[in-house]
VMD Tcl script that draws the C-alpha trace (Angstrom):
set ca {
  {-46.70 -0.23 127.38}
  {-44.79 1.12 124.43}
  {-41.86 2.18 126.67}
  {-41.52 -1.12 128.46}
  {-41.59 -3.24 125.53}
  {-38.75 -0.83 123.58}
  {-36.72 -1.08 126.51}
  {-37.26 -5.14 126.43}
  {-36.51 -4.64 122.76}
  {-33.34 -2.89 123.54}
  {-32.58 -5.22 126.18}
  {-32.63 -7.95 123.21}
  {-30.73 -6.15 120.98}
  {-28.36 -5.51 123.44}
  {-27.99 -9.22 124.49}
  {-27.87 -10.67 121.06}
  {-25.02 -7.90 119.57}
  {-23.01 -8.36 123.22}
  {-20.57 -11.22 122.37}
  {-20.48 -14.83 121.00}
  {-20.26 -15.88 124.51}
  {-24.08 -14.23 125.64}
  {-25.28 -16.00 121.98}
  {-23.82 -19.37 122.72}
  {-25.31 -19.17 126.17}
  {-29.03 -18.00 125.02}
  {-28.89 -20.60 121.97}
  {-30.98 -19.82 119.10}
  {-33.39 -17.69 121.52}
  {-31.60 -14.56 121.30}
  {-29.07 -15.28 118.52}
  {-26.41 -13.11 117.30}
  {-27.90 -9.71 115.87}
  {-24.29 -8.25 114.69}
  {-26.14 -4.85 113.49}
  {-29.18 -3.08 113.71}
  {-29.78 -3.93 110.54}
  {-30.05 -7.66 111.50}
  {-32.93 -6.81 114.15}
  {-34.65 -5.41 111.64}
  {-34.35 -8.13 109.18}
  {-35.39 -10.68 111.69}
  {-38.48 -8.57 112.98}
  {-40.12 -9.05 109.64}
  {-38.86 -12.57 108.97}
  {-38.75 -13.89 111.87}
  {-40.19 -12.23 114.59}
  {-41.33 -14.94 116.85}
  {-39.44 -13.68 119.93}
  {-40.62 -9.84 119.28}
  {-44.01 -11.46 119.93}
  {-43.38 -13.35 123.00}
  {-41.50 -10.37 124.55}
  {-44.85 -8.03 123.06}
  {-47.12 -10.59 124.89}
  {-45.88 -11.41 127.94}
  {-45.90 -8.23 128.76}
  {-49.53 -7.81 128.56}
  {-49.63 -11.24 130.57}
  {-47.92 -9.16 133.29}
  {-50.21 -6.69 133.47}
  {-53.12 -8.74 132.99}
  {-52.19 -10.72 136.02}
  {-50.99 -7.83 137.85}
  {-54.58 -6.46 137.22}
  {-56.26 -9.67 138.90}
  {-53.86 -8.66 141.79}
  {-54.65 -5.28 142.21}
  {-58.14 -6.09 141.81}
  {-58.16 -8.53 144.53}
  {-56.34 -5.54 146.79}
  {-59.03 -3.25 146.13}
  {-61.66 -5.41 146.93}
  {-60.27 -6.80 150.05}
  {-59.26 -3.38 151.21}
  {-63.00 -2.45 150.77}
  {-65.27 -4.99 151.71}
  {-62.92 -8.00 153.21}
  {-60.53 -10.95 151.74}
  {-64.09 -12.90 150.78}
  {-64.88 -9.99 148.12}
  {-61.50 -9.40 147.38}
  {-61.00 -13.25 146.38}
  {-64.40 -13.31 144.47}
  {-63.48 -10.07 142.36}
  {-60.24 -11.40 141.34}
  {-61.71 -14.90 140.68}
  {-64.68 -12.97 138.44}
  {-62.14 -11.37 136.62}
  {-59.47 -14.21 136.49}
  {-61.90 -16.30 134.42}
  {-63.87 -13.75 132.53}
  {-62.98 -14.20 128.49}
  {-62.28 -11.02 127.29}
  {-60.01 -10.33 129.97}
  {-58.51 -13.55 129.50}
  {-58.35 -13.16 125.95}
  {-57.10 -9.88 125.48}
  {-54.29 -10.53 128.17}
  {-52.38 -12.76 125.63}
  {-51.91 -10.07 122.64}
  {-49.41 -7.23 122.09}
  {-52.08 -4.70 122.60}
  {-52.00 -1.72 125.18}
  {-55.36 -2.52 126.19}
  {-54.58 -4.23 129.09}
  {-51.87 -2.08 130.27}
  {-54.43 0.98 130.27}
  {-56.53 -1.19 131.71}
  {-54.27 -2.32 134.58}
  {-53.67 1.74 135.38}
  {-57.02 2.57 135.33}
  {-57.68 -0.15 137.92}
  {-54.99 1.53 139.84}
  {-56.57 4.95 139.80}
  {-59.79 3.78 141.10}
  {-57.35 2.29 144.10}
  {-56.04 5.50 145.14}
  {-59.38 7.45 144.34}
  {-61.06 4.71 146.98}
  {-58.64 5.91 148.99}
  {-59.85 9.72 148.65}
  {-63.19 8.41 149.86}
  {-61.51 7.70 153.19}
  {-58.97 9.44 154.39}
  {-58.57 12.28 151.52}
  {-54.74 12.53 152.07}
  {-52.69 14.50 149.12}
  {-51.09 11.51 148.45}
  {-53.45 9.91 147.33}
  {-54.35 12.57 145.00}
  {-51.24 12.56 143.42}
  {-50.96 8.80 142.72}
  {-54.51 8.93 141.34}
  {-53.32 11.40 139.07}
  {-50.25 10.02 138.01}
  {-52.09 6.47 137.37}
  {-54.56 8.74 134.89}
  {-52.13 10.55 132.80}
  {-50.26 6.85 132.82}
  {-53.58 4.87 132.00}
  {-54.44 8.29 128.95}
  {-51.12 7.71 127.85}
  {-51.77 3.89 126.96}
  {-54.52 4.43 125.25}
  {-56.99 7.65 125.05}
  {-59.97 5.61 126.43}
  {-58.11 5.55 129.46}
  {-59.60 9.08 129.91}
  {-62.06 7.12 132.13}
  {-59.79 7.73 135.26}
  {-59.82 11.04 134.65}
  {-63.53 10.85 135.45}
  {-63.27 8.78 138.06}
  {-61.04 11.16 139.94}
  {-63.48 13.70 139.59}
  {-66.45 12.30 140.61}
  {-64.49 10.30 143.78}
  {-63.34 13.71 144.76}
  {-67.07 14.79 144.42}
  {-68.20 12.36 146.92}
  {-65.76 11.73 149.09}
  {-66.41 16.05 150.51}
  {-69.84 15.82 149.72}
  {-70.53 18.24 147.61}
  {-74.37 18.85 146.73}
  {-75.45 20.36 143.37}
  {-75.21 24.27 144.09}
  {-71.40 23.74 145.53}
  {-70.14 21.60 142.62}
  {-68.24 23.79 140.71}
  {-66.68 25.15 144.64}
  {-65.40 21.64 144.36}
  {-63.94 21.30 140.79}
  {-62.23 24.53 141.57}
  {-60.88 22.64 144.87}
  {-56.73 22.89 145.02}
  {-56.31 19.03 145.74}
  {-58.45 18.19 141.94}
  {-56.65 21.53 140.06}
  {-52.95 20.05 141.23}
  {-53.58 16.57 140.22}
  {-55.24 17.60 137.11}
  {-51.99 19.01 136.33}
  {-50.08 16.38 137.72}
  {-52.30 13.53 135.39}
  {-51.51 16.01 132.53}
  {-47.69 16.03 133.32}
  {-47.71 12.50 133.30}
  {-49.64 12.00 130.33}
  {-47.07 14.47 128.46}
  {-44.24 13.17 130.04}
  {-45.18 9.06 129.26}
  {-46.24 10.61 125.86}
  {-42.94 12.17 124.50}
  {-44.01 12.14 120.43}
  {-46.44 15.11 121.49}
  {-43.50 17.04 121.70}
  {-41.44 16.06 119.07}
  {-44.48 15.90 116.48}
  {-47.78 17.89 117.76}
  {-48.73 18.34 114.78}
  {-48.81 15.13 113.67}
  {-50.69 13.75 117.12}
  {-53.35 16.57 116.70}
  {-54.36 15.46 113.45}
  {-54.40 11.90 114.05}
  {-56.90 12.18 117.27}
  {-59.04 14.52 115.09}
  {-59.27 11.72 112.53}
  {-59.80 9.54 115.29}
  {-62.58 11.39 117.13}
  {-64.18 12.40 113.44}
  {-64.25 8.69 112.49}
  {-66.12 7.04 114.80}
  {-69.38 9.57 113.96}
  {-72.70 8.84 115.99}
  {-75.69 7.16 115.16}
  {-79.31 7.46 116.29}
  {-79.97 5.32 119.26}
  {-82.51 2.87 118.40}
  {-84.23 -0.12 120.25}
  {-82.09 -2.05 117.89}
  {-78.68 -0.57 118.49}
  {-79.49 -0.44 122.62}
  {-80.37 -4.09 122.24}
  {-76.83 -4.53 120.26}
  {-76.13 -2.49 123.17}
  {-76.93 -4.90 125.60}
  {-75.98 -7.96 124.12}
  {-72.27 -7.26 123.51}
  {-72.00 -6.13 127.28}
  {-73.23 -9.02 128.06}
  {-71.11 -10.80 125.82}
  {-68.17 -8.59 127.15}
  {-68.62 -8.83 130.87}
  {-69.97 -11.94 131.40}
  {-73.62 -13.66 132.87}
  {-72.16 -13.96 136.45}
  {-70.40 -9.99 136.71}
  {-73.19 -8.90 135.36}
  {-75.62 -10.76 138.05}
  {-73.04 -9.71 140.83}
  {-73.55 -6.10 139.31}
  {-77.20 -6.17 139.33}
  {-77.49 -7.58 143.00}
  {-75.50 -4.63 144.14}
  {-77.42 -1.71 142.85}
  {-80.16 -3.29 144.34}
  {-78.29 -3.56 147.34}
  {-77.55 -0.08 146.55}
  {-81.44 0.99 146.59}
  {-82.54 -0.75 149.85}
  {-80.17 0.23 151.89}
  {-77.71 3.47 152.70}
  {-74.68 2.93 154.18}
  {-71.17 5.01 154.05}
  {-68.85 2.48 152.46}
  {-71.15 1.80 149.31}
  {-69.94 4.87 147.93}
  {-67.35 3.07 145.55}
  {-70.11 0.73 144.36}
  {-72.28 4.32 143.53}
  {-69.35 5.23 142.08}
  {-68.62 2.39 139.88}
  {-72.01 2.06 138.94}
  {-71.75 5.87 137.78}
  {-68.30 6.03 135.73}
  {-69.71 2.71 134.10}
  {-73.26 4.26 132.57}
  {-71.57 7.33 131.53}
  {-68.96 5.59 130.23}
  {-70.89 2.75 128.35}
  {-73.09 5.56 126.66}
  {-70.61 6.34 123.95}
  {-69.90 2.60 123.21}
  {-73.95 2.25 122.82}
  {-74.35 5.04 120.01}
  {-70.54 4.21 118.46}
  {-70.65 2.71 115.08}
  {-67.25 0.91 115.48}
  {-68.64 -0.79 118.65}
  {-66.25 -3.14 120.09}
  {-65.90 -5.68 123.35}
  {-62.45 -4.92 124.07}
  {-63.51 -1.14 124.88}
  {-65.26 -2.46 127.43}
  {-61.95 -3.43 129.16}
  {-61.40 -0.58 131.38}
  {-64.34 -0.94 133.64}
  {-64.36 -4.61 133.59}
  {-62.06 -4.76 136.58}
  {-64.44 -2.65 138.19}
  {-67.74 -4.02 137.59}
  {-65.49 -7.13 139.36}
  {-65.74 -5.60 142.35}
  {-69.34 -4.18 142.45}
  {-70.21 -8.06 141.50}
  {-68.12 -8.83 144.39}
  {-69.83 -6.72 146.65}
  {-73.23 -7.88 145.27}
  {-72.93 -11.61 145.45}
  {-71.38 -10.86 149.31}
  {-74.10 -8.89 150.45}
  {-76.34 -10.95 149.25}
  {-75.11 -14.17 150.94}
  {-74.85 -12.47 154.37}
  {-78.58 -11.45 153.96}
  {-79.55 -14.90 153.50}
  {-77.25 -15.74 156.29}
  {-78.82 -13.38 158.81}
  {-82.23 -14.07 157.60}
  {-82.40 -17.79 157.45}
  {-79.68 -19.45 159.37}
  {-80.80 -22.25 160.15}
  {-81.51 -23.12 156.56}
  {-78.49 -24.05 155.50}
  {-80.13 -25.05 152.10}
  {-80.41 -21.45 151.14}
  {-76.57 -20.71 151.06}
  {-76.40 -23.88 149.10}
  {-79.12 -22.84 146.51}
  {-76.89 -19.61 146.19}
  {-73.85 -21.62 145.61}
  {-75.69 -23.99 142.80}
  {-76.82 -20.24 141.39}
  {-73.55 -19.11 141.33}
  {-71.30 -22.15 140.52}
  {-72.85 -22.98 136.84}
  {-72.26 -19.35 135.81}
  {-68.87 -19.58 136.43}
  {-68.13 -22.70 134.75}
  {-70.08 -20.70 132.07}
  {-67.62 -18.20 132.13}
  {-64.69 -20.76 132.12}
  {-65.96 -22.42 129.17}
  {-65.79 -19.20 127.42}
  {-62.54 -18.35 128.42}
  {-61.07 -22.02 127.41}
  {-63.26 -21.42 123.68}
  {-61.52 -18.54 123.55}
}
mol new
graphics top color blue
foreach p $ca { graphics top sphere $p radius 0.5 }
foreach p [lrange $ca 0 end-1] q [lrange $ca 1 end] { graphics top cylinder $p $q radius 0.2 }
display resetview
């Protein structure tokens, strides 16, 4: 995120210092910035258009994430899940609201969402390629922001399942070649998107110490797990959460080979959530990450659930419709949240 929007900056710089002809044709827009000096004058007095450049690019990548969202689920579990993932998270307000500031959140967000698209992959057909891109969307998503660690683990645990490895062979399979080379491919990337590691360590080290060291623990109480609760809630939303809850029961009842990126969701999600339970600087937009995610277990939910009553009663058309009346106020729930916001 930082390197697209200095390059934009650049690109602005550039425009406005070109010639008198580029600033008559932008208007006051660009303007004329004769010297460096002059950006940096106008970034503190007026820096309306650093903004807009700052925030539409995490409009891009917000939208690009209902996109790639939609991809995933369609490529998993048909265009009907693949529509109603994209429309959960489309109309979900923290996504909606945190897509609109200059914030890396949503660009580690966006690459995280892209890891779990190649990891799906793994589940499959287990090509290197996919590997690779996984890795290089984790060291891009760390790289944004270091709670984008959260590919990292989903990586691991997607290579996990998709060889079926059972307790006493796990560590045969975190010493597997495909995980070691894109471990150090993700790493590569991360050091490579993350060039102030080399040119001040030092600096870096201390600053995630301070980071880490700040946020302490607490003791998990009944009223920090209902705190807990309520800000997921509050976070992903009445109907994902529904969708979410209607899949691990799906989940439970029945077995089947392609529900192993809903198991997998459902997994990276609990371990990742426990740290945001006990932290003391608890906050939604940390929830971000896995939102896109729990989008597509919802998805899968809601779409397993409606063929069941399809199958089971269908001649009762009035079921499908009860589903629908279910289903329809908790999005305009949703929407109303995302227009307060």
């Amino acid at each position: 995120y930082m390197f697209v929007l200095s390059l934009s900056y650049l690109v602005y710089f550039l425009l406005g210092n070109a010639s008198d002809v580029v600033a008559g044709l932008t208007g006051d827009w660009v303007g004329l910035l004769g010297a460096f000096d002059e950006f940096y004058v106008r970034f503190y007095t007026a820096p309306t258009i650093q903004y807009i450049i700052a925030r539409l690019w995490s409009v891009l990548f917000g939208t690009a994430t209902v996109l790639l969202v939609f991809l995933v689920a369609r490529r998993l579990y048909g265009a009907a899940a693949g529509l109603m993932a994209a429309g959960l998270l489309a109309v979900l307000p923290l996504h909606i609201s945190h897509s609109r500031l200059a914030v890396p959140d949503i660009a580690m967000t966006f690459f995280v969402t892209a890891s779990f698209y190649y990891v799906s992959r793994t589940l499959e057909t287990r090509r290197d390629n996919d590997y690779w891109l996984a890795a290089v969307m984790v060291g891009l998503a760390v790289s944004n922001k270091l709670n984008g660690g959260i590919a990292y683990l989903t990586l691991v645990f997607g290579h996990l399942a998709s060889s079926n490895y059972v307790w006493s062979s796990v560590w045969r399979g975190l010493l597997n070649r495909r995980l070691m080379v894109a471990t150090g491919i993700a790493m590569l990337t991360f050091y490579m998107a993350t060039p102030y590691l080399a040119t001040a360590p030092t600096v870096v080290l201390k600053e995630l110490a301070f980071s880490i060291l700040s946020e302490g623990t607490r003791e998990i109480s009944f009223g920090t797990l209902r705190e807990t609760l309520w800000d997921v809630l509050d976070g992903l939303g009445l109907v994902a959460l529904v969708g979410s809850g209607l899949a691990i029961g799906w989940l439970f009842s029945k077995k089947e080979r392609n529900d192993r990126p809903i198991k997998l969701i459902l997994l990276i999600s609990l371990i990742y959530l426990l740290p945001f339970a006990v932290s003391p600087r608890r906050s939604e937009y940390y929830l971000l990450p896995i939102l896109p995610m729990v989008c597509i277990m919802a998805s899968y939910g809601f779409l397993n659930t409606w063929n069941q009553i399809s199958l089971s009663f269908p001649r009762l058309a009035w079921m499908r419709f009860t589903l629908i009346a279910i289903v329809v106020p908790l999005l305009a729930f949703s929407g109303t949240g995302t227009l307060s916001t």
